[in-house]
Backbone as JSON Lines, residues from 0, in Angstrom:
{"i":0,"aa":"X","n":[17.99,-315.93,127.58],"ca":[17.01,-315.57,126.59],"c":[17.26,-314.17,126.04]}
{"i":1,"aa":"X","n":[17.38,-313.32,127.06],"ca":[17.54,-311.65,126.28],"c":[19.04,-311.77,125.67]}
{"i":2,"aa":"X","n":[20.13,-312.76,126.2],"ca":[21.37,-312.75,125.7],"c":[21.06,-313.05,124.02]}
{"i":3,"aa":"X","n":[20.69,-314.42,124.31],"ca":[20.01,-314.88,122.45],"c":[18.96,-313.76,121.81]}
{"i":4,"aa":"X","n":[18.0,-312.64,122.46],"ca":[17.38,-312.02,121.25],"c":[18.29,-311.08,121.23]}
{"i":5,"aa":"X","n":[18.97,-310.51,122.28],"ca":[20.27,-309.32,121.52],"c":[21.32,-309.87,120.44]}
{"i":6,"aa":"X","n":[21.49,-311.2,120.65],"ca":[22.2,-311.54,119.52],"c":[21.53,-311.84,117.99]}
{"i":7,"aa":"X","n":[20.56,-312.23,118.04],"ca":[19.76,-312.55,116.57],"c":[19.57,-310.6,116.67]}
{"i":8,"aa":"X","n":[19.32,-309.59,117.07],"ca":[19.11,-308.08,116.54],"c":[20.5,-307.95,116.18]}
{"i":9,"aa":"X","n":[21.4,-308.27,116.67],"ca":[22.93,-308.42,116.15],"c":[22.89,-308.67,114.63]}
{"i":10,"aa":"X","n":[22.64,-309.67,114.52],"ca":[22.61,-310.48,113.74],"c":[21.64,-310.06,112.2]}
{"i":11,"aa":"X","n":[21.0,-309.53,112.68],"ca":[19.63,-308.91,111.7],"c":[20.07,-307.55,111.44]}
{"i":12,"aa":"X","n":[20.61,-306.95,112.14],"ca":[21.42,-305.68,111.48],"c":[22.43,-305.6,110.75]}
{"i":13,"aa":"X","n":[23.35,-306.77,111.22],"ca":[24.47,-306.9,110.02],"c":[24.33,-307.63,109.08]}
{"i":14,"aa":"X","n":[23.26,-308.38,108.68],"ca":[22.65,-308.75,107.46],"c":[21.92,-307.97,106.78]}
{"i":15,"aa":"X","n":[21.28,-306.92,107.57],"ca":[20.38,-305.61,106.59],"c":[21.56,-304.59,106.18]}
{"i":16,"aa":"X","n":[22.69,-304.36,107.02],"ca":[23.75,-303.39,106.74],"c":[23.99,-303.78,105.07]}
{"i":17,"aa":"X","n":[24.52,-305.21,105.75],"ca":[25.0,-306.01,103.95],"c":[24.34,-305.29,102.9]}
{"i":18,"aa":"X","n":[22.92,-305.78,103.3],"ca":[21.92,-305.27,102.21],"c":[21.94,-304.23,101.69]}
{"i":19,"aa":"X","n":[21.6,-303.21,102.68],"ca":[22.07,-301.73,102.41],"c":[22.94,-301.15,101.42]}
{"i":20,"aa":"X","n":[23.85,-301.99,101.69],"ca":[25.4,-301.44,101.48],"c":[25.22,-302.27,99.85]}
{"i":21,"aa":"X","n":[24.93,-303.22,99.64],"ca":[24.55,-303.86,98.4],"c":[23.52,-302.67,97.65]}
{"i":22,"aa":"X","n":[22.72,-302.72,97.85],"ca":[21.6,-301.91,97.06],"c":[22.07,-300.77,96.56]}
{"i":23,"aa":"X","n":[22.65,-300.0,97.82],"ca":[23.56,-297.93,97.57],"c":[25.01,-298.56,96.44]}
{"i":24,"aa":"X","n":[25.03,-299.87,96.65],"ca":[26.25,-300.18,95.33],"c":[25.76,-300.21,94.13]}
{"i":25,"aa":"X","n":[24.54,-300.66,93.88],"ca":[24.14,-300.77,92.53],"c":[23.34,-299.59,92.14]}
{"i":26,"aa":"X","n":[23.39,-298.8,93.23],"ca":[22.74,-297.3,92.71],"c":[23.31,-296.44,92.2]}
{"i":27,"aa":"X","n":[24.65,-296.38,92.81],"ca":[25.55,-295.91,92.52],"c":[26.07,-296.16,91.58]}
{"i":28,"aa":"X","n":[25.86,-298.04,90.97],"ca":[26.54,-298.27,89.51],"c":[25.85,-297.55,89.01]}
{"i":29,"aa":"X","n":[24.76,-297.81,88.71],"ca":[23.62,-297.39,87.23],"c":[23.46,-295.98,87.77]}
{"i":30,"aa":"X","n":[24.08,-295.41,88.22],"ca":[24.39,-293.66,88.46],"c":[25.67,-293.59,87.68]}
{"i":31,"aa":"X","n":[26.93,-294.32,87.92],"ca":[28.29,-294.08,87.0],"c":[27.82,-294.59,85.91]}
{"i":32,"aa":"X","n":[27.13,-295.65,85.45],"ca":[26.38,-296.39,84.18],"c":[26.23,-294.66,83.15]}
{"i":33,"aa":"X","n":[25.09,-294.65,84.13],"ca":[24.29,-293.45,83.3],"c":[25.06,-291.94,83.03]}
{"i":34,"aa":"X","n":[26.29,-291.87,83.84],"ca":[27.01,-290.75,83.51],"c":[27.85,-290.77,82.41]}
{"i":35,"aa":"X","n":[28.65,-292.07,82.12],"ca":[29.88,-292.61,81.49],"c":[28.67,-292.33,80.01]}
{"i":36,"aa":"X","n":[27.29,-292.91,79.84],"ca":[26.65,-292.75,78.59],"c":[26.69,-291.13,77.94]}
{"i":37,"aa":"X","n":[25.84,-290.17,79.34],"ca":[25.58,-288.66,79.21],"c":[26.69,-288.23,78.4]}
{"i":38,"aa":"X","n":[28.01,-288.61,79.3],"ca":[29.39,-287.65,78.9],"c":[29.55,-288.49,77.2]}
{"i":39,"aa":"X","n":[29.39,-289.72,76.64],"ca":[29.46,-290.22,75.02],"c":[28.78,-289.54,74.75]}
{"i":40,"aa":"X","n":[27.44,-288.95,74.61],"ca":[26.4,-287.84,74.03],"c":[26.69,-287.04,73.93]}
{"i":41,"aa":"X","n":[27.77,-286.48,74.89],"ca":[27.92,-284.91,74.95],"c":[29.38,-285.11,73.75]}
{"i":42,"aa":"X","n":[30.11,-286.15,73.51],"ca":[30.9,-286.09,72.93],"c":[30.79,-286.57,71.89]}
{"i":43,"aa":"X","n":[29.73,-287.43,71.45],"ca":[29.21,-287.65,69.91],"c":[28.57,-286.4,69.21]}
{"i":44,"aa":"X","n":[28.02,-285.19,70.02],"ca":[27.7,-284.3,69.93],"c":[28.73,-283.33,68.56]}
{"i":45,"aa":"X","n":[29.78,-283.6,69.0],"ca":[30.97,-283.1,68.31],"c":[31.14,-283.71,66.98]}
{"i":46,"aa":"X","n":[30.74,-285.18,67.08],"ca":[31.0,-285.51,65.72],"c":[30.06,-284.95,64.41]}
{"i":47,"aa":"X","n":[28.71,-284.88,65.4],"ca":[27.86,-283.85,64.44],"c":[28.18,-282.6,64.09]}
{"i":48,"aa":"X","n":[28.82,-281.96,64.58],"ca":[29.88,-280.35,64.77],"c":[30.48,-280.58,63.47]}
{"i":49,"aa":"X","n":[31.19,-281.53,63.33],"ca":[32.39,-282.0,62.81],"c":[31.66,-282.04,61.14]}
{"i":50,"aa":"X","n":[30.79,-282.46,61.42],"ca":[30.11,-283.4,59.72],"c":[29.51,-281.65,59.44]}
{"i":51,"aa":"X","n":[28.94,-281.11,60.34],"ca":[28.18,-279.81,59.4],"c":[29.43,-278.85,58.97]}
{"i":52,"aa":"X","n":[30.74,-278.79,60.06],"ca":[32.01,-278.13,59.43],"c":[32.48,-278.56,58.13]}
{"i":53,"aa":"X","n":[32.23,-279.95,57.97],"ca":[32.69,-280.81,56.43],"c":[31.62,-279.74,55.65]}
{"i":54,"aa":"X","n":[30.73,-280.32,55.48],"ca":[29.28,-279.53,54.84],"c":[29.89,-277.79,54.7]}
{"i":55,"aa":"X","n":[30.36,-277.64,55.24],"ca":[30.31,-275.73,55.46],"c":[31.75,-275.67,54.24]}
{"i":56,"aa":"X","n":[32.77,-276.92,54.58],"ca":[34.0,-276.4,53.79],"c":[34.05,-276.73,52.3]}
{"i":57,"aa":"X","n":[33.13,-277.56,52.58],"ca":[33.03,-278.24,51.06],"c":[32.0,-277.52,50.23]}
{"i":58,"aa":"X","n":[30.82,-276.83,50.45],"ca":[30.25,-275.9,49.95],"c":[30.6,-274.8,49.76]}
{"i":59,"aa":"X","n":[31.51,-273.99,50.87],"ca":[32.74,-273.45,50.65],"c":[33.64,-273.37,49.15]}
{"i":60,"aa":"X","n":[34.08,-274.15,49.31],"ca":[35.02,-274.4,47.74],"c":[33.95,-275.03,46.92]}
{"i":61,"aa":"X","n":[33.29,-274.75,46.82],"ca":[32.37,-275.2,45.36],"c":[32.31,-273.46,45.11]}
{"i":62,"aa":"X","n":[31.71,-272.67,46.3],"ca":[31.63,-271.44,45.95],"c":[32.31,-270.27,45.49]}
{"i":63,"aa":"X","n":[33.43,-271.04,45.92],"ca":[35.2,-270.35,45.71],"c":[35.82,-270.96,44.54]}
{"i":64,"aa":"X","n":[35.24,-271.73,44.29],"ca":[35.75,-272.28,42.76],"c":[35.03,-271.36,41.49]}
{"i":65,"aa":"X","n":[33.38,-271.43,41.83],"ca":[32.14,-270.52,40.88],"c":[33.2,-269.1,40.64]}
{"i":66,"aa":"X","n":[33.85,-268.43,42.0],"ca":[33.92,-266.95,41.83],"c":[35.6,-267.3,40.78]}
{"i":67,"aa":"X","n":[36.34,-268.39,41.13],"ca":[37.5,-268.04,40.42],"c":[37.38,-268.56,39.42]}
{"i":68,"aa":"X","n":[36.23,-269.08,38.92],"ca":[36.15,-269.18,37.44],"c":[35.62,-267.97,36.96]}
{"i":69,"aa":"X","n":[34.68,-267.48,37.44],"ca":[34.15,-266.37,36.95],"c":[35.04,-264.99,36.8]}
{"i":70,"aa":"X","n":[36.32,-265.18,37.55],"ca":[37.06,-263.91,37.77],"c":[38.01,-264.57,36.79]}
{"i":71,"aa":"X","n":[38.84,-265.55,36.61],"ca":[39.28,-265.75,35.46],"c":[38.84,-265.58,34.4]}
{"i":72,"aa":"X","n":[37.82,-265.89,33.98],"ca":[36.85,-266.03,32.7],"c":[37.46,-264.26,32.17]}
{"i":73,"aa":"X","n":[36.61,-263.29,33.1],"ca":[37.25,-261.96,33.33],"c":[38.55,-261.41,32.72]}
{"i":74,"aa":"X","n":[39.61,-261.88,33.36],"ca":[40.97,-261.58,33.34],"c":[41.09,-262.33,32.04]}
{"i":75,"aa":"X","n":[40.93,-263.55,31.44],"ca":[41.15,-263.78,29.86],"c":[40.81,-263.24,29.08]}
{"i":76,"aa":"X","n":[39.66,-262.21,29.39],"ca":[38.48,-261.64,28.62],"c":[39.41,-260.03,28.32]}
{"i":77,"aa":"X","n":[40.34,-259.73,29.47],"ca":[41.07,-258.44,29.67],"c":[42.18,-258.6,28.87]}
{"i":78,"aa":"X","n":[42.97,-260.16,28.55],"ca":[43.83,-260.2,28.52],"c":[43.37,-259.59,26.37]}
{"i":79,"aa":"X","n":[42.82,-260.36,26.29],"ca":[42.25,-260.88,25.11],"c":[41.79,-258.99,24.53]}
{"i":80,"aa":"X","n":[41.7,-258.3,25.3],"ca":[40.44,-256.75,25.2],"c":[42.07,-256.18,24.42]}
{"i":81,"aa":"X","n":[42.78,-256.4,25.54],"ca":[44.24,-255.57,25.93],"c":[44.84,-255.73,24.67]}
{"i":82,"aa":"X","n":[44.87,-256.81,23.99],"ca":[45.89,-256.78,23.0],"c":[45.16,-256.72,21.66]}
{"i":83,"aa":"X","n":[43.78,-257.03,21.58],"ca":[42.87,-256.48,20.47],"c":[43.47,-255.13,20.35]}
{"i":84,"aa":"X","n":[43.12,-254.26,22.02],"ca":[43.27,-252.67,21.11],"c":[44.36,-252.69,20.92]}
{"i":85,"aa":"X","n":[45.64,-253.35,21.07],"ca":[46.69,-252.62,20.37],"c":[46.86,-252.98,19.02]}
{"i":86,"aa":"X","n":[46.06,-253.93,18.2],"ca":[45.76,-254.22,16.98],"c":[46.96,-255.53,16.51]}
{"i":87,"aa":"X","n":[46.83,-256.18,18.08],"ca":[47.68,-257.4,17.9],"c":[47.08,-258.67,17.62]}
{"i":88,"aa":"X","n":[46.8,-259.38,16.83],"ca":[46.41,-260.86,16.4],"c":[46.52,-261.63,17.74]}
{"i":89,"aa":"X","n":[45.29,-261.76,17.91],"ca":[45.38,-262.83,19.2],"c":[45.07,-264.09,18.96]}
{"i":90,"aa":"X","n":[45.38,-264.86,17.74],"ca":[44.8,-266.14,17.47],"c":[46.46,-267.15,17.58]}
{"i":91,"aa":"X","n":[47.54,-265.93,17.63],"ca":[48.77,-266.55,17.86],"c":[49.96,-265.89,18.59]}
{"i":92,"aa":"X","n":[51.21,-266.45,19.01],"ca":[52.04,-265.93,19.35],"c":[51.81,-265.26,20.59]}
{"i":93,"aa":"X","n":[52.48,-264.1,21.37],"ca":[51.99,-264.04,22.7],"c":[50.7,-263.9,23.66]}
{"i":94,"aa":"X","n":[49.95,-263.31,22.88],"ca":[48.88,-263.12,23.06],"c":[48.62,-264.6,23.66]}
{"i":95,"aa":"X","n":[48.63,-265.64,23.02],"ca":[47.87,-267.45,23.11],"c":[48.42,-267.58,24.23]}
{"i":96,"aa":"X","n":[49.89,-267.0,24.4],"ca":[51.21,-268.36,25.61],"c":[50.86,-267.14,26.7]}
{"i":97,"aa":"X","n":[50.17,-266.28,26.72],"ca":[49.89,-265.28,27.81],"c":[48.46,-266.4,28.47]}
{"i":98,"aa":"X","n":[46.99,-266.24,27.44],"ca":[46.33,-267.05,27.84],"c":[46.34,-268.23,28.32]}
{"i":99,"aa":"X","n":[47.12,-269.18,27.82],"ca":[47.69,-270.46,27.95],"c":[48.38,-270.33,29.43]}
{"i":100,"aa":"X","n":[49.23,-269.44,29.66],"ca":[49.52,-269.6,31.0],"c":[48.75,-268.89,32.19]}
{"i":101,"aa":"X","n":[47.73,-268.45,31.7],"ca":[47.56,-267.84,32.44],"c":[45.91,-269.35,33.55]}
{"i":102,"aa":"X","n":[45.7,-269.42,32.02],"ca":[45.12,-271.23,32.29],"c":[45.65,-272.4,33.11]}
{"i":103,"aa":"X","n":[47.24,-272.4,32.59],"ca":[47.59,-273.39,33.45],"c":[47.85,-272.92,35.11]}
{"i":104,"aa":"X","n":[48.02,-271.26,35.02],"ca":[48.03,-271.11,36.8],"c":[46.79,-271.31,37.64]}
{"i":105,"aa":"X","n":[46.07,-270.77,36.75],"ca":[44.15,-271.27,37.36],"c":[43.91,-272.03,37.6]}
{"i":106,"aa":"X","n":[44.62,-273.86,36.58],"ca":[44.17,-274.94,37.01],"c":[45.16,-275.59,38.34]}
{"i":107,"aa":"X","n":[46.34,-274.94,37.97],"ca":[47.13,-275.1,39.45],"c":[46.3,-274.73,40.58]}
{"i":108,"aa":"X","n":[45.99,-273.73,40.26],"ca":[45.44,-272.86,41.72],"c":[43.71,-273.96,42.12]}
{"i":109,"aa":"X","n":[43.55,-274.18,41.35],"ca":[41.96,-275.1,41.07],"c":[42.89,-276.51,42.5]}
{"i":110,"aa":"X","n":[43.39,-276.84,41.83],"ca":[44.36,-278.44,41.82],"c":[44.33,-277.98,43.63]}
{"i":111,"aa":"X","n":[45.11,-276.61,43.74],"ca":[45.96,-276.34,45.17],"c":[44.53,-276.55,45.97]}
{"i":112,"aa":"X","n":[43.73,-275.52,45.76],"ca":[42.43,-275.51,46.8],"c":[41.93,-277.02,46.46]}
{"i":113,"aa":"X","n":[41.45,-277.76,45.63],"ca":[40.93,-279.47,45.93],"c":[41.73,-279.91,46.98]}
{"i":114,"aa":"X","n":[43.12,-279.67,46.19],"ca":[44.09,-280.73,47.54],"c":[43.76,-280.21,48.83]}
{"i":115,"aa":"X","n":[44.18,-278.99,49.44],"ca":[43.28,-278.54,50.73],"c":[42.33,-278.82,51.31]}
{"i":116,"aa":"X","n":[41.73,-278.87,50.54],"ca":[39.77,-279.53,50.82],"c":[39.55,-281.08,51.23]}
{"i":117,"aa":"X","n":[40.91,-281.53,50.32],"ca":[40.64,-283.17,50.95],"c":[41.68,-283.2,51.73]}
{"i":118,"aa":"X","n":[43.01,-281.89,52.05],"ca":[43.31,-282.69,53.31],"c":[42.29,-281.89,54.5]}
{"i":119,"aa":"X","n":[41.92,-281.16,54.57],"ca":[41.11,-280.49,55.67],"c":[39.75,-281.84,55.79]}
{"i":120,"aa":"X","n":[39.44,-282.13,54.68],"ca":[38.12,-283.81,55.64],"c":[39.11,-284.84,55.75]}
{"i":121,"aa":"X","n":[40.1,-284.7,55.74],"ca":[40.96,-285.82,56.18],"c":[41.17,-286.0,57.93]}
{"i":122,"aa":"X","n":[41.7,-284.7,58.06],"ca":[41.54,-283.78,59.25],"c":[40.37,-284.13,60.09]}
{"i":123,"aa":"X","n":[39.15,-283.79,59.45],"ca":[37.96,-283.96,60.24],"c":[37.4,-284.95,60.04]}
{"i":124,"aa":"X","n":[37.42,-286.47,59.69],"ca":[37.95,-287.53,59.96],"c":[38.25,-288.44,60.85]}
{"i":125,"aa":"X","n":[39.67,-287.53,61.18],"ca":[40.16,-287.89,62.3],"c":[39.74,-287.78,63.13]}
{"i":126,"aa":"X","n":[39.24,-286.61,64.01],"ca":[38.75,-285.57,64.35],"c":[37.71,-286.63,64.56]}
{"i":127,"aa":"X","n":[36.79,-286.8,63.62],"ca":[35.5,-287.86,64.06],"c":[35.57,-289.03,64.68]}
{"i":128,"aa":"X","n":[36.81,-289.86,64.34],"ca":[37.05,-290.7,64.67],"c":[37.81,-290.86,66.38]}
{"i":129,"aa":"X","n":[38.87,-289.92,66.13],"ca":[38.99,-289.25,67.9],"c":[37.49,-289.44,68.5]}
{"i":130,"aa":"X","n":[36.57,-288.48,68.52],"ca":[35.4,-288.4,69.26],"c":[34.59,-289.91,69.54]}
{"i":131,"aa":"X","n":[34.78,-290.31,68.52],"ca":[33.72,-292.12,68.43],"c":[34.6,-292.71,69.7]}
{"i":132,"aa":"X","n":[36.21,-293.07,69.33],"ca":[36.82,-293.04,70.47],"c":[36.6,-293.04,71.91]}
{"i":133,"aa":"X","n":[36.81,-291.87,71.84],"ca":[36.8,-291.21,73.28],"c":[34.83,-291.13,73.76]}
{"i":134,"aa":"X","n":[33.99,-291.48,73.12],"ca":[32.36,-291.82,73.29],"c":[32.72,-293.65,73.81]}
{"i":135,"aa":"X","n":[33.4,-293.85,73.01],"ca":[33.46,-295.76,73.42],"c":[34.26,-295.4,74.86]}
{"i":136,"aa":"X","n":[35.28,-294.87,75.14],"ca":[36.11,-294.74,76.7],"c":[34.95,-294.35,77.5]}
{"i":137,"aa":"X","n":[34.62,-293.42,77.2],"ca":[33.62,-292.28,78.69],"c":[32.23,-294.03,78.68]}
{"i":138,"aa":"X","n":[31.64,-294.47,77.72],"ca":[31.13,-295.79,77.85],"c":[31.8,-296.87,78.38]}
{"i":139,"aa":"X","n":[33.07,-297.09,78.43],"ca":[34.23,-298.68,78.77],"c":[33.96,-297.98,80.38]}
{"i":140,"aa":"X","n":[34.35,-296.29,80.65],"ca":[34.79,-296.1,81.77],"c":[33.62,-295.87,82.64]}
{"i":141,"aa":"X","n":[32.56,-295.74,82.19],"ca":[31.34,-295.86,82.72],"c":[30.86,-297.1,83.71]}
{"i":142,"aa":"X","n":[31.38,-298.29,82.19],"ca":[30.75,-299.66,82.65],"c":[31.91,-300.35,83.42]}
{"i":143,"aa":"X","n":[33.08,-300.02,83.52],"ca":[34.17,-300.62,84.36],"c":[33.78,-299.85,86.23]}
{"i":144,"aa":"X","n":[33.51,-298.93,85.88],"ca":[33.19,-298.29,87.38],"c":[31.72,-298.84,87.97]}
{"i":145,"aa":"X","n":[30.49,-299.24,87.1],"ca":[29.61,-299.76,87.38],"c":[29.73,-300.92,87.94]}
{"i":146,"aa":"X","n":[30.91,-301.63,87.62],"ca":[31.31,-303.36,87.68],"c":[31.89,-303.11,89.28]}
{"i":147,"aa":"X","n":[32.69,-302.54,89.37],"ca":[33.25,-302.37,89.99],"c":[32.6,-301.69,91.29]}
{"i":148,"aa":"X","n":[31.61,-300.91,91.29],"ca":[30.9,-300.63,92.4],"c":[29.79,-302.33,93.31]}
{"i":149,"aa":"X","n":[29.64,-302.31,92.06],"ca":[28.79,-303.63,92.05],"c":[28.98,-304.27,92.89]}
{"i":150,"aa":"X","n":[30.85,-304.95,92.3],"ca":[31.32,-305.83,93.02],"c":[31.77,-305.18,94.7]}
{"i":151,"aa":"X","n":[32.08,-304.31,94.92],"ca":[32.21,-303.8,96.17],"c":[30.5,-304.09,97.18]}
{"i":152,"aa":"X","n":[29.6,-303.62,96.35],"ca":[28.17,-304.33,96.94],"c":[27.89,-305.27,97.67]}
{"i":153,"aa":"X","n":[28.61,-306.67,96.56],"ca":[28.49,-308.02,96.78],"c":[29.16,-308.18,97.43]}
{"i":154,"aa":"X","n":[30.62,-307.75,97.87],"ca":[31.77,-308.23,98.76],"c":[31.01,-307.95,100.13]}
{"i":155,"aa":"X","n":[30.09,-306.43,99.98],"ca":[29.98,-306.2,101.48],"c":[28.74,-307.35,101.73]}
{"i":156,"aa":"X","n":[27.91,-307.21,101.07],"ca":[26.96,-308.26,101.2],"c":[27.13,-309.5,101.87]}
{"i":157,"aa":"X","n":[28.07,-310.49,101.13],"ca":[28.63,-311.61,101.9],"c":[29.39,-311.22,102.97]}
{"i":158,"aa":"X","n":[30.23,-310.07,103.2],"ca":[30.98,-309.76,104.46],"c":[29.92,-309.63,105.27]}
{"i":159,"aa":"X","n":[28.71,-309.48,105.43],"ca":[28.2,-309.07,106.22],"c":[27.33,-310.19,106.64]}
{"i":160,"aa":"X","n":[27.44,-311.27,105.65],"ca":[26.53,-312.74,106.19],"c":[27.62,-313.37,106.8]}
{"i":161,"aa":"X","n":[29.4,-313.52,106.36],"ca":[30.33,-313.5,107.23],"c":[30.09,-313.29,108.46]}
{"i":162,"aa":"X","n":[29.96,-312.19,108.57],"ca":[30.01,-311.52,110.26],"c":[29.32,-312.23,111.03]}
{"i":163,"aa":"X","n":[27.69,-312.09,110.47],"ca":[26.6,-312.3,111.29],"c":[26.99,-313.7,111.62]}
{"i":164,"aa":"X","n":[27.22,-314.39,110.94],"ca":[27.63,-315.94,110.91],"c":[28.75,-316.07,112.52]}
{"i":165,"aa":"X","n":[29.33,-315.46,112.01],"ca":[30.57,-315.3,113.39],"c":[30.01,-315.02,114.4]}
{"i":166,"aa":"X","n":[29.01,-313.62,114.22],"ca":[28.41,-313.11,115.52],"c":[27.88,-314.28,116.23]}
{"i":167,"aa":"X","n":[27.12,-314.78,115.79],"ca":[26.4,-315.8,115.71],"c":[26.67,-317.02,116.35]}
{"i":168,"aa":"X","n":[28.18,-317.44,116.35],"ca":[28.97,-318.61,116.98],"c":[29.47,-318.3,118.21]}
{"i":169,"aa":"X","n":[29.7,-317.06,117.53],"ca":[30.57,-316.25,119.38],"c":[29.37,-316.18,120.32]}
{"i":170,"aa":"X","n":[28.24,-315.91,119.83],"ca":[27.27,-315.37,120.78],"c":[26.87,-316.71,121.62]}
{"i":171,"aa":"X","n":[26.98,-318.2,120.65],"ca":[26.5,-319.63,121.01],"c":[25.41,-319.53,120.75]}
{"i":172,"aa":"X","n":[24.82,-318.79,119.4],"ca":[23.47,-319.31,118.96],"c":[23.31,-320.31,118.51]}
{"i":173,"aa":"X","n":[24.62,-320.49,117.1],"ca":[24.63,-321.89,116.75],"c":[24.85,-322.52,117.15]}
{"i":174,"aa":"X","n":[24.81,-323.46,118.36],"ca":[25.58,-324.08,118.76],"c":[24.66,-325.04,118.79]}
């Protein structure tokens, strides 16, 4: 009789172990669950970084465009002063191919900073798209380690109705 109740306390401990050991598995998932999310937050975080840097460069060159028009405007205005006083006709001849080029370097220079501007959000872009990325991994690697604790849970779980089961035959309970 005390042989058979030491064996059923046998038996009842390595079925609560199971348990145990099941439950601290799934705590532990939805603990890696909930980290793998934190660390995507902290790294979607960036993509918002990213969009107010767009915002900053692109307002940027709107503002840098205002001053080099306005400083051109200027310098045509000098070019135009300069050759009045020397009592040169500025409606032709160098005076015009001075202005004229001096137009087409401005709109070059206009042309150079756009192109910059769209490759720099091209850049950050990427840049955004990296981060979405790497928010979906720190999430994949979250929920692959959750699975995976899980299943270590369940293995011990049944290992441990295994056992008891064995204990159980060896002891000649079932019998």
């Amino acid at each position: 009789m005390f042989q058979t109740l030491l064996a059923l306390v046998g038996i009842g401990s390595t079925i609560a172990s199971g348990i145990s050991s099941k439950k601290s598995a799934d705590k532990a998932a939805d603990a890696a669950k909930a980290v793998g999310e934190f660390n995507a937050q902290i790294i979607e975080r960036d993509e918002r970084i990213l969009e107010d840097q767009r915002a900053i460069i692109n307002a940027n060159l709107l503002l840098d465009e205002k001053i080099a028009r306005f400083r051109f405007a200027g310098l045509q205005g000098d070019v135009k002063t300069g050759f009045s006083a020397g009592g040169i006709d500025i409606s032709e001849g160098t005076p015009m191919r001075v202005l004229r080029q001096n137009a087409r370097e401005f709109e070059y220079d206009m042309t150079v900073s756009k192109f910059n501007n769209a490759v720099t959000n091209m850049q950050i872009n990427d840049a955004q798209e990296d981060v979405r990325l790497q928010a979906e991994m720190s999430r994949m690697e979250g929920g692959y380690q959750a699975a995976s604790l899980r299943a270590q849970g369940t293995q011990s779980l049944i290992g441990s109705f295994g056992s008891a089961a064995r204990f159980g035959w060896q002891s000649g309970i079932f019998e």
